[in-house]
Structure formats: C-alpha cells, structure tokens
C-alpha positions as CSV (number, residue, x, y, z in Angstrom):
1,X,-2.1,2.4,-17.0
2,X,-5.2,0.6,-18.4
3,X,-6.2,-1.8,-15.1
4,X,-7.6,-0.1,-12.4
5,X,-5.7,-2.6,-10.1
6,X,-2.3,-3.6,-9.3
7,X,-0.5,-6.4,-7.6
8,X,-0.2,-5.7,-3.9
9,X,3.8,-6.0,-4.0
10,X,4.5,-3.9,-6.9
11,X,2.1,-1.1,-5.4
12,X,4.0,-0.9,-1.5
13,X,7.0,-0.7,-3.7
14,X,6.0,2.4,-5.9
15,X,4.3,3.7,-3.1
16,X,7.4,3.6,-1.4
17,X,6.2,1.7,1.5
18,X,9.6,-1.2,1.2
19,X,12.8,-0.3,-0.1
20,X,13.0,-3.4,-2.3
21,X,10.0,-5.4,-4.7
22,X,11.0,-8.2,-2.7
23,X,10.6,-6.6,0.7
24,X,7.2,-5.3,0.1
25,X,6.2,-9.4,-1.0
26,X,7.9,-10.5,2.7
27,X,5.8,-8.1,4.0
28,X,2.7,-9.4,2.2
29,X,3.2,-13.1,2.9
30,X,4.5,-12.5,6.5
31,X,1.1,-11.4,7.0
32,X,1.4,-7.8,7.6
33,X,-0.6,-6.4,5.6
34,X,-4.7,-5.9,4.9
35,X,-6.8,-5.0,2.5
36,X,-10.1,-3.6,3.7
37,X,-9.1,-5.7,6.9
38,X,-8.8,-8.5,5.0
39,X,-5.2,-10.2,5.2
40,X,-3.7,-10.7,2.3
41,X,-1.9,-13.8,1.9
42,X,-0.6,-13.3,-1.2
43,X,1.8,-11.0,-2.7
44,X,0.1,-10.7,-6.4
45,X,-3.1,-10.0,-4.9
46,X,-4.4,-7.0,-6.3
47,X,-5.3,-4.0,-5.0
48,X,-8.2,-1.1,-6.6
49,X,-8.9,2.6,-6.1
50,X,-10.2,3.4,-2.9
51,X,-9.3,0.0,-1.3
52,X,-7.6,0.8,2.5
53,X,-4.3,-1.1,2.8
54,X,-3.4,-1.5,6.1
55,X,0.7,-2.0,7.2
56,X,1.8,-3.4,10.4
57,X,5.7,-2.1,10.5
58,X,8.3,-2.5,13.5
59,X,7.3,0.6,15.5
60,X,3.8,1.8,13.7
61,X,1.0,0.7,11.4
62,X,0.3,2.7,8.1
63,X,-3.1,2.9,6.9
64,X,-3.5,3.8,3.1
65,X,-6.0,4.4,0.4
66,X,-5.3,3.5,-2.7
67,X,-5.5,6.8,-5.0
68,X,-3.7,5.8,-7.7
69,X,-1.0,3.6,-9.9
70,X,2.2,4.2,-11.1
71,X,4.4,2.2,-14.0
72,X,7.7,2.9,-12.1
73,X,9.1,3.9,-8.9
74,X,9.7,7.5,-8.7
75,X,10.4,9.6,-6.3
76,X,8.5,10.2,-3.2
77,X,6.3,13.6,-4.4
78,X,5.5,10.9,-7.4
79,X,5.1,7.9,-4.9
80,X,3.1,10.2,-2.1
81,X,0.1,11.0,-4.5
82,X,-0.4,7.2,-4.7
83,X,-2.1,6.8,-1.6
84,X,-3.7,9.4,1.5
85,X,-2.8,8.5,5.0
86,X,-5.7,7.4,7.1
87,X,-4.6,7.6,11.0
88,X,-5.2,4.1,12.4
89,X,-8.4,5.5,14.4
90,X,-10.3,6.5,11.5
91,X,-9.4,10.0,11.9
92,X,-7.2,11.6,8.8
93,X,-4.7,14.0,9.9
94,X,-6.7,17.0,8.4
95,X,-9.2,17.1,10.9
C-alpha cells in the first residue's frame, strides 16, 4: 500500500472491528467512533499510523492505534497486527 492512510470504514473492517464494510460505516456515522478524541463524522475519513481510534460498542469501548494497513480482510492474526490495544485509562495491558 502506497498511502499511509486509509478510510476509517475500510480500516474497522480489516481490523476486524465490524463484521460487515457497511457496519463499520454505521458505526462511524452513528457517532461511535474517534479519532484522537475527535468524532468522526464521516465514514471515508481517513485514518494515519499512530492515530488512536477510539470505539464505543454495546458492552465496552476499544481503544486502538493505528499500526498498520491491509489491502483485504484477512484473518484475525493478519487483522490483529493492524492496530495495539490501548486500555481506555491509558494504561496498555503490558504493564
């Protein structure tokens, strides 16, 4: 991939974060999701390395950073090196 950005959609969908294209755009413009705690309003906004995306879902809130791109949907050891899960207090998992 030659851009270092992505559309917002196309990226929760390789990243595995909606099952569907179309889910991860309801998600966008239903206005839960941020971008460096920015909300983005738009589904082809796009999204750069090291930007923190930030999912409100029906029983927890996912906050990502952006690591990488994909062409395609792959499976989830592909999708999972995509992003690194930040715990919603600023804390990562690792310590």
């Amino acid at each position: 991939m030659t851009d270092p950005r992505q559309r917002l959609d196309k990226w929760l969908w390789h990243a595995r974060v909606a099952k569907t294209r179309t889910a991860a755009a309801e998600l966008v413009t239903s206005g839960y999701v941020r971008i460096n705690g920015n909300r983005a309003q738009q589904a082809a906004k796009l999204v750069a390395l090291g930007d923190i995306v930030t999912i409100a879902l029906s029983r927890r809130v996912l906050v990502l950073e952006v690591l990488g791109f994909s062409e395609r949907r792959g499976p989830f050891a592909e999708a999972s090196k995509l992003y690194r899960a930040i715990d919603p207090d600023g804390v990562t998992p690792d310590g």
